[in-house]
TORVO-215887 format. One record per residue (C-alpha): x, y, z. Coordinates in steps of 0.1 Angstrom, whole numbers, plus 5000, padded with zeros to 4 digits. Layout:
# residues N
XYZ ...
This chain:
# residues 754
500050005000 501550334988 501950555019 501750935026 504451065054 503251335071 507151415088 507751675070 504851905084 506151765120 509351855110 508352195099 505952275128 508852175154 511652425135 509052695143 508852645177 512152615185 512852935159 509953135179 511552985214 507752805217 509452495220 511052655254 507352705266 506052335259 508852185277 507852405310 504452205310 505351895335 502851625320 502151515288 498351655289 499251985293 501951925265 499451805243 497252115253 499752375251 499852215214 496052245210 496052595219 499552725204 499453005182 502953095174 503953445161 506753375132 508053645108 506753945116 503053895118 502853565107 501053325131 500852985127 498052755146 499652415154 496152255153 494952405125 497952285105 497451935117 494051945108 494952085072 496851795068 494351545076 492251695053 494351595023 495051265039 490651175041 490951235004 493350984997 491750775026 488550785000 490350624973 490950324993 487350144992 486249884968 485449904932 483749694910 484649774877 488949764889 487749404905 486149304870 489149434851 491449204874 489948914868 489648924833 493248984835 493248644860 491148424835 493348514805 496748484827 495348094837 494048034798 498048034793 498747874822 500648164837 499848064871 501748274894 499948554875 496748444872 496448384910 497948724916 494748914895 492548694915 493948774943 493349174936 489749084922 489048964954 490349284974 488749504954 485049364948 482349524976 481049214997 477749184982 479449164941 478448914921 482148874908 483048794943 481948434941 483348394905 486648504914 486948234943 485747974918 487948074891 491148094919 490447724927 490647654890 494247774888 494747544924 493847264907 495847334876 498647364904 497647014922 497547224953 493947044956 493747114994 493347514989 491047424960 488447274978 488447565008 488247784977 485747574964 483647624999 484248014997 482748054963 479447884975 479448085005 479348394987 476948264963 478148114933 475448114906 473147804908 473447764867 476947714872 477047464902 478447154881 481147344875 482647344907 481046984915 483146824890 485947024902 485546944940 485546544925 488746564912 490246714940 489246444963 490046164942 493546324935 493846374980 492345974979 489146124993 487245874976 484145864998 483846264996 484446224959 481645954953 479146154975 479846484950 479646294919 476146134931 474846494930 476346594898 474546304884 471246374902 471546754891 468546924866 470247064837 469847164805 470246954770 472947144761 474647124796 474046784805 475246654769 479146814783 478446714819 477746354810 481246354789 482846474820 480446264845 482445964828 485646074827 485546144866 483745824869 486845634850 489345864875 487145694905 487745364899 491645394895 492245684916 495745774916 496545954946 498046274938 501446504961 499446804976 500847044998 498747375014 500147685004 501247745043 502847515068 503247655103 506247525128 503747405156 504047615190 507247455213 506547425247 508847545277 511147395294 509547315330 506247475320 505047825322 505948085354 502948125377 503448455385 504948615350 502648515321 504548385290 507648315308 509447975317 508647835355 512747785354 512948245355 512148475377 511648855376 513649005397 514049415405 516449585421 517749935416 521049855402 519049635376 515549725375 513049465370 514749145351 514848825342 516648585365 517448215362 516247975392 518147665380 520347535351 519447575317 520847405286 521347535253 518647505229 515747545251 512347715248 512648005281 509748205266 506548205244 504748525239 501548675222 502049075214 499649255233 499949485199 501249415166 501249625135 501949495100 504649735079 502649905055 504849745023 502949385034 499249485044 498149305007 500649005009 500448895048 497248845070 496449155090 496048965121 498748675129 501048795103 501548505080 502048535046 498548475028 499348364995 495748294990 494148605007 490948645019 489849015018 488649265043 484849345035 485249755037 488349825025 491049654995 493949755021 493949435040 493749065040 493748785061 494848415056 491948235071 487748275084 489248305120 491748545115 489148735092 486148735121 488948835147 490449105126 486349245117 485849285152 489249425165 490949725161 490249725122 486749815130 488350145133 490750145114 489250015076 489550295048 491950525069 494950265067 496650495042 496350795068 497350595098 500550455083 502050775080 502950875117 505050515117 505050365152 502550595167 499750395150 501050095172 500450345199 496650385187 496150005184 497549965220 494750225232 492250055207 492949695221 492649785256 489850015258 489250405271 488350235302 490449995312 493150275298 492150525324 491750275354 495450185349 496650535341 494950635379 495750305399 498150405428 501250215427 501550035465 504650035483 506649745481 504949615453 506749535416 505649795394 503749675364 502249355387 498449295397 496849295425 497648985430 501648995424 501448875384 502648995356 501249025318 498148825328 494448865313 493849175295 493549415320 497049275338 498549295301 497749635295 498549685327 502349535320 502149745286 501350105306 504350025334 506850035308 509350275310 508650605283 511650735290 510151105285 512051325308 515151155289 513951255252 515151605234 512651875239 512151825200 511551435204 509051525227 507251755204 507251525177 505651265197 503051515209 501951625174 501651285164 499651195188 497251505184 497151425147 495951025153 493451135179 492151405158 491651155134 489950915152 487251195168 486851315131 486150955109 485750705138 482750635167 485950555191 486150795208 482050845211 481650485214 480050375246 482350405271 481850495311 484350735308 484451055284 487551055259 488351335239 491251465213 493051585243 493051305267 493251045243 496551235224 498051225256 497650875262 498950745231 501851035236 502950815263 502750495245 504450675217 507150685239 507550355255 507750205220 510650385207 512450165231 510549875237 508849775207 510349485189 510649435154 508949125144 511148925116 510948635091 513748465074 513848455037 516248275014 516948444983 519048394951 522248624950 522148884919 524648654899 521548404893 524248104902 521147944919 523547974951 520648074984 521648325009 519548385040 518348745055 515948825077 513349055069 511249255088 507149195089 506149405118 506449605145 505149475180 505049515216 506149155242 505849325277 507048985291 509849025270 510749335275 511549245315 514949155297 518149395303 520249455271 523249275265 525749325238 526548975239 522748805246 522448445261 519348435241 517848415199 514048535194 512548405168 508948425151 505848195141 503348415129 503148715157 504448465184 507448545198 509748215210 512948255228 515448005230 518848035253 521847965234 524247905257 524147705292 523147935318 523247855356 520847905385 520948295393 522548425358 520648745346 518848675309 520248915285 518748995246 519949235225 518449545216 520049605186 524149695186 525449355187 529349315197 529949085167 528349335141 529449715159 532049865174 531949975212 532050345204 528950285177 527150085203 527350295235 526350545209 523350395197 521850245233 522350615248 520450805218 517750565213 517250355253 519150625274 522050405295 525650345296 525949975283 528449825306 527849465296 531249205293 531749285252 531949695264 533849685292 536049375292 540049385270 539749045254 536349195234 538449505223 541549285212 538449075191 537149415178 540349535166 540949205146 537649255128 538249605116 542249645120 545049595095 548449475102 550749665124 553749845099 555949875134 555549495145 552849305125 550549325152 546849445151 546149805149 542749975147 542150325138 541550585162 539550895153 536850675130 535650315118 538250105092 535050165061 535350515067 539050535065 539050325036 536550515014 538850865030 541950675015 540050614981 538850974978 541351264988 544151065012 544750975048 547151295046 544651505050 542651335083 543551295116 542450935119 545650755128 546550355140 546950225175 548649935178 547449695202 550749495205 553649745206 551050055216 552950265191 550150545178 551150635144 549850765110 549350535082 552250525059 551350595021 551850195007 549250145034 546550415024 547350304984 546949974997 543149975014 541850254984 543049974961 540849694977 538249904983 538250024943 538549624931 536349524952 533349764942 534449734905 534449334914 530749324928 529749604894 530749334868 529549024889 525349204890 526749224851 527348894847 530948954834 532148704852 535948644840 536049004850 534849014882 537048684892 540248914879 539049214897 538448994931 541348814930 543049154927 541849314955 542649004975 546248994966 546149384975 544849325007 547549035018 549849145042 547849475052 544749375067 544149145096 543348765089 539448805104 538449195088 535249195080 536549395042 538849065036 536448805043 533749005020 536348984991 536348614997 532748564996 532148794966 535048594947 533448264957 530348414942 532148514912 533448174910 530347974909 529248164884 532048094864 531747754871 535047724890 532947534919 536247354935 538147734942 534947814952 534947594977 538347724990 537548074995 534647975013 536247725037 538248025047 535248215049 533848005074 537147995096 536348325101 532948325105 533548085132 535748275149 533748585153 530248445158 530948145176 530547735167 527247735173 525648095159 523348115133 525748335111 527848065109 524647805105 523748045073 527248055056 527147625057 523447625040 525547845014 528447605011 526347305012 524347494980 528147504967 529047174974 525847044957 526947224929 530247094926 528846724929 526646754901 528546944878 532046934884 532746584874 534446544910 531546474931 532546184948 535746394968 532746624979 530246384991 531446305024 532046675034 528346765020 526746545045 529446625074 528047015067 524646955062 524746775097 526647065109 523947295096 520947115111 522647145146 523347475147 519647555135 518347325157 519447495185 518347825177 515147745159 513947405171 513547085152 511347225126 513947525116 513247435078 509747565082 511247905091 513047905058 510547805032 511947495024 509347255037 
């Protein structure tokens, strides 16, 4: 769904505040009502005699934004013209296509269209033609539903037959073909039906049982190790939460843990799709619905099932269908409007005025537990930490004026906030509730990721792994966790379920430690301390920040070789990419970055063979990776191997620039066909992989699934396959280890592959 964004008025309305010294006045008001007020009521003298009314703005802007919102309802005639384009896509058996124009037909036609019916019919046509006979017949089911015409009824008989004589259904398919028999139709009909009444009659008697596989397979839900806390809700029985005030509230271990096991399973109390997947992926568990089922209001939204369709109907969409296009452009304050949607105006303002008793863990029930039922998850939710006193003045603005710009919305196209309710809500109130939440999810919302498998740009047919994000969601079970540079824990995803598994042992009273974000293996200290104070406001002082044998690892990664004593040294005064792409463009003469060395501590400049030396990787490799996306291969295999000749004896064994030359050569390489030197650069590749994210980490588990794609290819088209076999399978064992641990038995499912 193409988006509006709506930051640069925010951006423009907080220059003029802070130009006119407004800004100074909204930070003196103490709470975030009267911030949101002072915004309300703000007329700001700028220029002379110009004066500019916040609110007026806002509401200038929303204006535009319910005309595009307008757009976004169903149309007939687009839903005919799509599946026209869907019937003459499957009469060439272009099925990828033709399901695709369904698809859209279906989004777009009103509820009560006649072509609604049709286009379910005609999509389990193109099932069938795809022997995925399982979606067919729910298809099949769907287009009677939504009243399929009664003339044509034989047509999707006869269709329904063959899919339960292809799934060996043969008592489902004997039962259909009775009533296509038994039907009243006319001479014309009944001569073609009679034809095909045989035919299926002749498949009935030898069936041949067809391969059918449903267009989604979901992992199935692991269970905890020892069960689920009693007190903490989502949590394993073998944690605690702790608090303290040199910690804060946390997650604590109350006995041994292995490796590998389930320590949490947790339903978002929020979750909100990113706007690029609202068409593809269902609206309310987040799968990916390749055979969508549409929303009845609007053709922004789909779900993958009935269930997830009813539940998303009668949630927050309620309020939400036709102004999706609006909504989306404030970013994560419209997860801050579904958290206030979800839990209610009520239950909202009992929360926001319970007392907090002494003694008592902030964020628990009456009753001492955590995250449980809806009003102790909301509860859980509110009780996280906003961090608004620690925001910029401008931060705080921006928050404020996206807040007053949802809530206008919602008084101005939505019964919410007129909807019956015990307590009054208005644009005011309910701005400065979802200011708050606003805040609490810049540092506690989690991004919620899938991981796809894709073919590099060379088109070798060599997979590489990523993970991409789906969503953005709020775990307030999870986010009881401290950060950690270096985490003793993996999250991963199944739908909008969050499942996290410890990857290391951890003993009875270790603190539990995720990441939230700047990871030791993939930052440097000075980015990371950085990046946790601007965006979570603390001074990380976990092992990787604080302890000498992390820096020594960190210098490796980014360092080159000493010129005093062949030792590592790291640069001082900026990060190794920047220096290079310095050396490349005007010389390290003319900056002040310089090397330490961590061996002989001598602090010196780079000499000039050294700066030659890095511009020239840098230039072979770019000009390397250009002619590889070309497919000039020879090239790119000249260019690669250049830059790492140029690179010997400079940079350190492990930097992360050397090991990229190897795996863009070994890339270049397959696609020349050279799959044994391939092979080589990529078992050195994995040395250092190994080295840097451990024996047992995922990075290392993706680069194998890579090399086993490698070593495939080497067995089957190298003439040499025999010399590969036995290290295939010693990998591929490897691989499903490592993934094992970290995703669970049925890791494949994560990937696609099964």
């Amino acid at each position: 769904m193409e988006t509006f964004n709506c930051q640069p008025l925010l951006d423009r309305l907080t220059l003029v505040m802070v130009r006119t010294g407004a800004l100074r006045e909204f930070t003196k008001r103490e709470t975030t009502l009267e911030k949101i007020k002072y915004c309300l009521e703000a007329q700001v003298l700028y220029e002379a005699d110009f004066r500019i009314n916040i609110r007026e703005e806002i509401q200038n802007l929303l204006e535009v934004l319910y005309d595009r919102c307008d757009g976004h309802g169903k149309c007939e005639k687009s839903a005919v013209e799509a599946k026209i384009k869907g019937s003459k896509a499957y009469m060439k058996k272009r099925d990828g296509e033709a399901l695709s124009k369904y698809n859209e037909c279906l989004r777009l036609a009103p509820p009560d269209s006649p072509t609604l019916p049709i286009a379910y019919a005609n999509r389990s046509a193109v099932l069938v033609q795809m022997a995925k006979y399982e979606d067919a017949l729910h298809d099949l089911d769907r287009a009677e539903v939504a009243g399929y015409p009664s003339s044509l009824q034989h047509k999707l008989l006869a269709r329904r037959i063959k899919c339960h004589t292809a799934l060996g259904q043969l008592e489902q398919a004997r039962e259909a073909l009775q009533r296509l028999k038994n039907m009243p139709l006319s001479p014309n009909i009944k001569e073609k039906v009679d034809k095909e009444v045989a035919e299926l009659e002749t498949a009935l008697a030898a069936p041949v049982p067809a391969h059918s596989t449903p267009s989604q397979v979901h992992p199935t839900v692991p269970g905890m190790v020892g069960g689920e806390n009693a007190t903490v809700k989502y949590l394993t029985a073998a944690f605690e939460m702790g608090e303290n005030e040199k910690f804060g509230r946390h997650v604590v271990a109350k006995e041994d843990v292995a490796p590998g096991s389930v320590i949490m399973v947790e339903k978002p109390f929020a979750v909100l799709l990113v706007p690029d997947l609202l068409t593809s992926h269902c609206l309310t568990c987040l799968s990916p619905a390749p055979l969508p089922l549409p929303c009845e209001g609007c053709r922004d939204v789909v779900y993958c099932s009935e269930e997830c369709q009813r539940e998303g109907a009668s949630g927050c969409h309620r309020y939400e269908c036709r102004l999706l296009h609006l909504l989306s452009s404030v970013g994560i304050a419209h997860l801050a409007l579904r958290i206030i949607f979800i839990a209610g105006w009520d239950l909202h303002c009992q929360i926001r005025d319970e007392k907090i008793e002494a003694g008592k863990v902030v964020g628990t029930g009456p009753n001492g537990n955590y995250n449980e039922g809806k009003e102790g998850s909301y509860r859980a939710v509110y009780h996280l930490m906003p961090h608004l006193t620690s925001c910029s003045p401008e931060d705080q603005l921006q928050y404020c004026l996206a807040s007053i710009l949802l809530a206008s919305a919602m008084a101005d196209r939505t019964d919410f906030v007129t909807d019956k309710v015990e307590k009054t809500v208005d644009v005011a109130g309910l701005a400065a509730a979802l200011m708050r939440h606003v805040a609490q999810l810049v540092s506690n919302a989690h991004a919620v990721t899938r991981v796809e498998r894709i073919v590099n740009e060379a088109g070798n047919k060599v997979e590489e792994v990523q993970q991409k994000r789906v969503a953005s969601a709020i775990y307030p079970t999870a986010s009881l966790m401290n950060h950690s540079c270096k985490p003793n824990i993996i999250n991963n995803f199944i739908g909008d379920l969050l499942v996290i598994r410890t990857i290391e042992d951890v003993k009875e009273g270790d603190q539990i430690y995720n990441c939230y974000g700047p990871h030791y293996c993939r930052q440097t200290r000075e980015d990371r301390q950085e990046s946790l104070k601007q965006q979570y406001f603390f001074t990380c002082k976990c092992y990787p920040c604080t302890q000498p044998q992390y820096m020594r690892q960190e210098a490796v990664w980014n360092g080159v070789q000493c010129e005093s004593c062949g030792g590592v040294a790291s640069w001082v005064g900026g990060d190794a990419e920047e220096n290079e792409d310095a050396a490349e463009k005007d010389g390290f003469e003319e900056r002040r970055s310089v090397l330490f060395c961590i061996h002989c501590h001598k602090l010196q400049g780079p000499s000039t063979f050294l700066t030659q030396a890095c511009a020239k990787v840098s230039s072979l490799l770019e000009s390397g990776e250009e002619a590889l996306k070309k497919s000039a291969t020879d090239r790119a295999v000249e260019l690669l191997k250049g830059a790492l000749g140029a690179g010997a004896g400079v940079y350190q064994r492990g930097n992360h620039t050397m090991t990229r030359v190897r795996d863009m050569l070994a890339a270049a390489l397959v696609a020349h066909g050279d799959y044994e030197r391939s092979c080589e650069e990529l078992r050195e590749c994995l040395k250092v992989t190994e080295d840097r994210y451990g024996s047992q980490s995922v990075e290392l588990a993706h680069e194998l699934l890579k090399f086993s794609d490698i070593l495939n290819l080497a067995i089957t088209k190298s003439g040499k396959g025999k010399r590969y076999e036995e290290e295939l399978k010693t990998v591929q064992k490897r691989t499903d280890q490592i993934f094992r641990l970290n995703y669970g038995a049925e890791w494949k499912l994560y990937f696609g592959t099964e």
